[in-house]
C-alpha positions in Angstrom: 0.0 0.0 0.0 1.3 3.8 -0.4 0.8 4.4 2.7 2.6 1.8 4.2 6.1 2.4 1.9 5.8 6.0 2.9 6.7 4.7 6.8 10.2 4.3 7.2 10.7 0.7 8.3 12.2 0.3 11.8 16.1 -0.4 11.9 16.5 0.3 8.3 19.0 3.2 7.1 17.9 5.0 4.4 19.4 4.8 1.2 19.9 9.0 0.7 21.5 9.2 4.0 23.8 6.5 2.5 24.7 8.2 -1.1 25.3 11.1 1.0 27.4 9.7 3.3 29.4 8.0 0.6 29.8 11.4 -1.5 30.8 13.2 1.8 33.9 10.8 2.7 34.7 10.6 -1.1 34.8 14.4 -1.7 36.7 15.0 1.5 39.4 11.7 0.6 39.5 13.6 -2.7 40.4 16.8 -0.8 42.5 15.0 1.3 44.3 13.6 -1.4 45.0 16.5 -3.5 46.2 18.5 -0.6 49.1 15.9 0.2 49.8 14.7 -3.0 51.0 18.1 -4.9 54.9 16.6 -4.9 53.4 13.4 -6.1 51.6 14.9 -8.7 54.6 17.0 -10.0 56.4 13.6 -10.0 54.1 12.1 -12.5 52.9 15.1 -14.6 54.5 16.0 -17.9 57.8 17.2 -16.5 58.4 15.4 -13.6 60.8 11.8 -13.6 58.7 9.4 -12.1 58.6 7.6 -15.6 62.7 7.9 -15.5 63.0 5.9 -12.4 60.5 3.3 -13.7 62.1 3.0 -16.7 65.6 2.6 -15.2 64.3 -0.2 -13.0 63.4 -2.1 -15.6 66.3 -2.1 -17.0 68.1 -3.8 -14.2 69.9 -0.4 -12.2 68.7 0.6 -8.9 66.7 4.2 -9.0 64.5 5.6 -6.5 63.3 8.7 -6.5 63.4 10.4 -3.1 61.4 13.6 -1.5 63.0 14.0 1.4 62.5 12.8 5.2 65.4 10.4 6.1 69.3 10.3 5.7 70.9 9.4 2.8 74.1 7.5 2.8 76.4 9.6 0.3 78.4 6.6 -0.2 75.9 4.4 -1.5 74.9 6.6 -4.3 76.7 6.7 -8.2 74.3 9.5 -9.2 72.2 11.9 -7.7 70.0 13.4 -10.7 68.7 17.3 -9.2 65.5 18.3 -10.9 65.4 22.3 -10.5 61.6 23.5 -10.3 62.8 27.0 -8.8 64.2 29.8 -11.6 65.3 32.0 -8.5 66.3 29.3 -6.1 66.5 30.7 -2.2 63.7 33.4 -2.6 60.5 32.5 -1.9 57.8 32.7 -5.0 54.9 34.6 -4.9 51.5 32.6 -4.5 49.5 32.8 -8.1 46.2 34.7 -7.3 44.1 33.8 -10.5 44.0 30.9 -13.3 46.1 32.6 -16.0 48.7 33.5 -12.7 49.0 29.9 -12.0 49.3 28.9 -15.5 52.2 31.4 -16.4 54.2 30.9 -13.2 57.8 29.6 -13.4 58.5 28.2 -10.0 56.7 24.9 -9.3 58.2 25.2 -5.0 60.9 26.6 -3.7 64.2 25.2 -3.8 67.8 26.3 -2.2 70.7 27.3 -4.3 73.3 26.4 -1.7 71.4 22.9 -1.1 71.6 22.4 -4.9 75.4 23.0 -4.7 76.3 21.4 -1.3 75.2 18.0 -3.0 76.2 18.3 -6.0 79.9 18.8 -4.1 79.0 15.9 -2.3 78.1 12.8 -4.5 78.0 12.9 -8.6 74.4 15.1 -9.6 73.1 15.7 -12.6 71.7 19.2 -12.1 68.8 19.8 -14.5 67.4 23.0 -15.6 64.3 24.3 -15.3 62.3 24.8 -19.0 58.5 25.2 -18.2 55.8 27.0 -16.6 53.5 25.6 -14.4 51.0 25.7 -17.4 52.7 22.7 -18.9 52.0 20.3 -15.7 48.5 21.5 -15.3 47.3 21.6 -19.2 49.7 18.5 -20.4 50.4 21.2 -23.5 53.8 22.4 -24.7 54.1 25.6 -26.1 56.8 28.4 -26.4 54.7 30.3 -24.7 54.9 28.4 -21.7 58.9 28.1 -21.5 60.6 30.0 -18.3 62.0 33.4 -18.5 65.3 32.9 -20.4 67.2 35.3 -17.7 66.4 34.0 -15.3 67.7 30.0 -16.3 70.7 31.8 -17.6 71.3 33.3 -14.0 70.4 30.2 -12.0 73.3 28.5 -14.9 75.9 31.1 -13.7 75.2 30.2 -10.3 76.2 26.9 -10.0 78.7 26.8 -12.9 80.0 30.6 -12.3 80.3 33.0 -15.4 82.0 30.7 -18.0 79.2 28.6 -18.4 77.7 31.2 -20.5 74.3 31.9 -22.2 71.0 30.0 -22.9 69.9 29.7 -26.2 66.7 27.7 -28.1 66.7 25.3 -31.4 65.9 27.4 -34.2 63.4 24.1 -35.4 60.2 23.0 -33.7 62.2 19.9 -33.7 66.0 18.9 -32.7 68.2 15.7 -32.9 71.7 16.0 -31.0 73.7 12.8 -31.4 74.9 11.1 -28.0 78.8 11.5 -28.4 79.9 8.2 -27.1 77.2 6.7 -29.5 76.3 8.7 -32.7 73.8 5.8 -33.7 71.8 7.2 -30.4 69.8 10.8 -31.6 68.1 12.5 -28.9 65.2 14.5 -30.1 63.7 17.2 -28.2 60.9 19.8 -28.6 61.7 23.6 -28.4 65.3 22.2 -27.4 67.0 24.6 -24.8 70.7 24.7 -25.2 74.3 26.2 -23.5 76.9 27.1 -24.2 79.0 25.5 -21.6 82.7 27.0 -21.8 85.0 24.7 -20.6 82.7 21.8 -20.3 83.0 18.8 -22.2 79.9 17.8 -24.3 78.2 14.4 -23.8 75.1 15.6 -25.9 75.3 18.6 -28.2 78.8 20.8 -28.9 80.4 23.0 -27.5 78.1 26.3 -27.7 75.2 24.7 -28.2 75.1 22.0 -25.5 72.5 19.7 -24.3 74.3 17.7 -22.0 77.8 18.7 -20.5 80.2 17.8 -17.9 81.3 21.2 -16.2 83.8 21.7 -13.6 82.4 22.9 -10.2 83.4 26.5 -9.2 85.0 25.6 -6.2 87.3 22.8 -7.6 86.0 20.3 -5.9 84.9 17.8 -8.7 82.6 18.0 -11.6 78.9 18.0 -12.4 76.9 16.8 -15.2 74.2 19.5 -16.4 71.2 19.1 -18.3 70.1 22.3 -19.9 66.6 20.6 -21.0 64.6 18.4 -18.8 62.8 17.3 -21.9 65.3 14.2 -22.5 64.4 12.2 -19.5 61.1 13.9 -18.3 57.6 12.0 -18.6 57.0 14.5 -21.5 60.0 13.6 -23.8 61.1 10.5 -22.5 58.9 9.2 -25.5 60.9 10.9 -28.0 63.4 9.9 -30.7 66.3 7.6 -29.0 65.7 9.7 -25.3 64.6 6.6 -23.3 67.7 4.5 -24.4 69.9 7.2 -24.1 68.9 7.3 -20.0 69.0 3.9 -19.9 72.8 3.8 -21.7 74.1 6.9 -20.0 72.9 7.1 -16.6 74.0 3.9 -15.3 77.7 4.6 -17.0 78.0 7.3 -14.4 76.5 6.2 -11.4 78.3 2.3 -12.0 77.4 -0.3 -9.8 75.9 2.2 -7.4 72.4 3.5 -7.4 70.9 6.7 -8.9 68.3 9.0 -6.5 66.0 11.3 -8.2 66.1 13.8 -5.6 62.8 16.6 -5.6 63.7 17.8 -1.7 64.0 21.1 -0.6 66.9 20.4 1.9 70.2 18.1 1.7 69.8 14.7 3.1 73.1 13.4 2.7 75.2 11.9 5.7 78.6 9.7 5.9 78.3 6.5 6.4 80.2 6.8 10.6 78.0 10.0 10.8 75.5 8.9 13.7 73.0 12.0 14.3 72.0 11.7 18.6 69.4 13.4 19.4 67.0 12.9 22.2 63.3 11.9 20.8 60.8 14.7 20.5 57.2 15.7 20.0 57.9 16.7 16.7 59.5 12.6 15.9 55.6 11.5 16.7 54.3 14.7 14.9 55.5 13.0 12.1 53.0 10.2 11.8 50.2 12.4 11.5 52.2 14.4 8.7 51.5 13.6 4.7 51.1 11.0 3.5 50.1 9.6 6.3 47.6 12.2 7.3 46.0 10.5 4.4 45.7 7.4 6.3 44.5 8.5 9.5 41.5 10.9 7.9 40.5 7.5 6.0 41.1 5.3 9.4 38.6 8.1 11.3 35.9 8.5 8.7 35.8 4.9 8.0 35.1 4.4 12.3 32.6 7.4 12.1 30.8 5.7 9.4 30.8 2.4 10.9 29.1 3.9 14.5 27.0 5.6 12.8 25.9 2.9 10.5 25.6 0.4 13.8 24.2 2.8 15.8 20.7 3.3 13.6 20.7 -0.9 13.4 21.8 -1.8 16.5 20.3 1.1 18.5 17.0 2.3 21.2 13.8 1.1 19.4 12.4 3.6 17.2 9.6 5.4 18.4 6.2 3.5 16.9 4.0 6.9 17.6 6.3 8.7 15.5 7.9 6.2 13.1 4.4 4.6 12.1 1.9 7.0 13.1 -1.4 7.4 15.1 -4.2 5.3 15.0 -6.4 8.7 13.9 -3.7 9.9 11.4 -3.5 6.5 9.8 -7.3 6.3 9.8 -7.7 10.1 8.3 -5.1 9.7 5.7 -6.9 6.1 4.2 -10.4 7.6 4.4 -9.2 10.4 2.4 -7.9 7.9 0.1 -10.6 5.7 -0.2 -12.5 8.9 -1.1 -10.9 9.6 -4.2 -10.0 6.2 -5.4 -12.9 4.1 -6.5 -12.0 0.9 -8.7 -9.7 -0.6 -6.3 -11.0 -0.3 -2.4 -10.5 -3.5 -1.3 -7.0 -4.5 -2.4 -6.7 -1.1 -0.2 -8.9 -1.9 2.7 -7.3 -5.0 2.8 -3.3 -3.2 2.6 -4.5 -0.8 5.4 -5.1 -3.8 7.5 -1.4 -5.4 7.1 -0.6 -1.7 7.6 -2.2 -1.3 11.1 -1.5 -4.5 12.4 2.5 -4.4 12.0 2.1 -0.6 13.4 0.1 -2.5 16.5 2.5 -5.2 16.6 5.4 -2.8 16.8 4.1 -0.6 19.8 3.5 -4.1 21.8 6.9 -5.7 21.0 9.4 -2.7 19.5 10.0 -3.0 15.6 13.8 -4.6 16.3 11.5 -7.8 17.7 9.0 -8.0 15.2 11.0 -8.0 12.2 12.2 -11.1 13.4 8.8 -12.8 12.5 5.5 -12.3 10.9 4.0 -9.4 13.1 0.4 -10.0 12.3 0.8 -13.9 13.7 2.9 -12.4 17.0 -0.2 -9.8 17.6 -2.7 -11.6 17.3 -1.5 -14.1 19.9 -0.8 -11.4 22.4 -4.8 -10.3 21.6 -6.0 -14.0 21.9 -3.7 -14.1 25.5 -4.7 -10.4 26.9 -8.1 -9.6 25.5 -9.4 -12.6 24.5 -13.0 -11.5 24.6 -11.6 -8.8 21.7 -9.2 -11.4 20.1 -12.3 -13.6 17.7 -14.1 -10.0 17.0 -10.5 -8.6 15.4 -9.9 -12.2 13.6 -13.3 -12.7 12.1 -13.2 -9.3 10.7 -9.4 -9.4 9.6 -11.0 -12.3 7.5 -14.4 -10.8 6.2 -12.0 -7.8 5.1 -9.8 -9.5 3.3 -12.7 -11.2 1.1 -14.3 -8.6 0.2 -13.6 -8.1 -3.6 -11.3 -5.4 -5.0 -14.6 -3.5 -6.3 -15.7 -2.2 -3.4 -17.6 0.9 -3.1 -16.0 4.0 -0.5 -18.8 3.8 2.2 -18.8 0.4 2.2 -14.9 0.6 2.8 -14.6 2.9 5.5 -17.4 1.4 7.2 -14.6 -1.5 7.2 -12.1 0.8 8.7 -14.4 2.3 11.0 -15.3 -1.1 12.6 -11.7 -2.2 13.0 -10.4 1.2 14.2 -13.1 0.5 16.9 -11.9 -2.5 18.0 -8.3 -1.5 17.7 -9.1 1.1 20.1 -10.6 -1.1 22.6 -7.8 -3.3 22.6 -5.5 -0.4 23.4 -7.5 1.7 25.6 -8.6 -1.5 28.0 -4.4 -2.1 27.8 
């Protein structure tokens, strides 16, 4: 009957509260997500190297790609490659305020000049430069338009090489192939190719003036380090092209050697000695660190999946629902069928005979609570109670339960509520002489 699938059944959740629910805890995971995920999303957008280290595994060398968080031991790494994400490394970048902001803005985070230095003087790095916008991550489009200020790479060159290393300078094609020196059958093919010239260095990709890949002498005498002027030959964006994926896979592990290569995207220098043993005492902030990304992650998920379970168990397992509000009066019930009855004519005694089932599960649930009565057939459990307590009532409620429900489907109104006024009687009797 309509009236009866309008009451909400006892102990039952209802399935709106449980699409919302759901959409609630997947917007905020979402949220969640996105909000401790930003490295992790540089790592595996267009310029980032997350395909590099996956591609250098399977090739059989050791890579890992490393954002910071525990000590590295400087011995056990052949190559340390430095992606540089920061055009003015060691000032902080100004926050992008609307969408073409964000889109035009050179500096992906912030990064540290003398960090970028102190390692490279430390272990073998390949320093690479940066080339695009934050416009290329988010759109997944390359475009001149979108390539870093050209001063501003030549400045952050001259920093770590000093003055000699000289000038940037772009392919005059859409499309460049630079030979790999040690292997001319190898041709590197980049997009928009940004070049060096790289005085004193000695070209592993490209020529002198117009160099891809160099090894340059450090300024402070120290050693050397490899730089890469375009991040385009071993990005996720141009790791596709030409010979550049079997280039990284030749070249790399030649320089690192037995040892393993670290794709390095922290903002502070990790490195230690292998006898170096850092004491400290343990602090707040060593616990802190559990509730920190990615891990914050976790415990959001861990708290909304309890909250949802209590909830969830708490409706089901929980007080029994209110009959006089959950199922309605006697008069209300009685009202809302007469009215009804009244404007339905063709069918008033398959719903005389659905108000019935109606009324007597409504009865049976203010006697034994709805959490009992679902258990068994309600009208069978009431009628017992009736033939127990008010026996004299009990054949009178019976003999009419059965007269109502043979009375055929045509059935006029009056007829009808003269049905419903006889059993609300009796209904009434029962629960009054209670």
């Amino acid at each position: 009957m309509t009236d009866s699938a309008a009451m909400p059944q006892p102990g039952r959740i209802r399935p709106d509260w449980i699409v919302i629910g759901a959409v609630v805890v997947l917007c905020v995971g979402v949220f969640l997500y996105v909000m401790a995920g930003r490295q992790y999303a540089l790592r595996d957008s267009p310029t980032g190297f997350e395909g590099l280290d996956h591609w250098l595994i399977n090739q059989g060398h050791p890579t890992q790609s490393f954002t910071g968080g525990w000590p590295l031991d400087r011995t056990t790494i052949g190559l340390m490659i430095q992606p540089v994400y920061d055009t003015i490394p060691g000032q902080d970048r100004s926050v992008a305020q609307t969408k073409d902001e964000l889109l035009l803005q050179a500096d992906e985070f912030d990064q540290d000049l003398d960090v970028i230095v102190e390692r490279a003087n430390s272990v073998t790095s390949l320093i690479i430069l940066p080339k695009w916008r934050s416009g290329m991550r988010l759109t997944g489009l390359g475009h001149p338009f979108l390539i870093v200020p050209r001063a501003d790479v030549e400045t952050l060159l001259q920093d770590v090489l000093g003055e000699t290393a000289g000038r940037i300078s772009y392919a005059r094609t859409p499309f460049s192939d630079y030979e790999l020196q040690s292997d001319p059958d190898l041709v590197a093919q980049l997009y928009a190719a940004q070049l060096f010239d790289g005085q004193g260095c000695d070209p592993l990709i490209g020529r002198a003036g117009a160099m891809l890949l160099g090894r340059c002498p450090l300024p402070s005498g120290t050693g050397q380090v490899y730089v890469l002027s375009d991040p385009d030959l071993l990005n996720n964006h141009g790791l596709v092209l030409g010979d550049n994926a079997r280039i990284a896979a030749q070249l790399l592990p030649e320089i690192a050697g037995p040892k393993r290569i670290v794709i390095d995207y922290s903002d502070r220098n990790w490195l230690t000695e292998p006898q170096q043993v850092v004491e400290r005492e343990r602090t707040w902030s060593d616990l802190k660190r559990l509730f920190e990304p990615p891990f914050l992650v976790l415990w959001i998920g861990i708290g909304l999946i309890l909250v949802l379970a209590i909830w969830r168990g708490g409706l089901r397992s929980g007080p029994v629902m209110d009959p006089q509000i959950t199922l309605g009066a006697g008069k209300r019930t009685a009202n809302r069928v007469r009215a009804r009855l009244m404007r339905l004519t063709d069918q008033d005694g398959a719903l005389l005979a659905d108000f019935v089932d109606t009324r007597i599960r409504a009865c049976a649930a203010s006697v034994f609570g709805s959490a009992h009565v679902a258990a068994g057939s309600p009208e069978t459990a009431y009628l017992s109670y009736v033939r127990t307590k008010k026996p004299d009532h009990a054949m009178r409620l019976e003999t009419l339960i059965a007269e109502i429900r043979s009375v055929p489907p045509h059935l006029s109104p009056n007829d009808a509520i003269a049905y419903i006024d006889q059993f609300e009687l009796i209904l009434e009797q029962i629960s009054h002489d209670a």
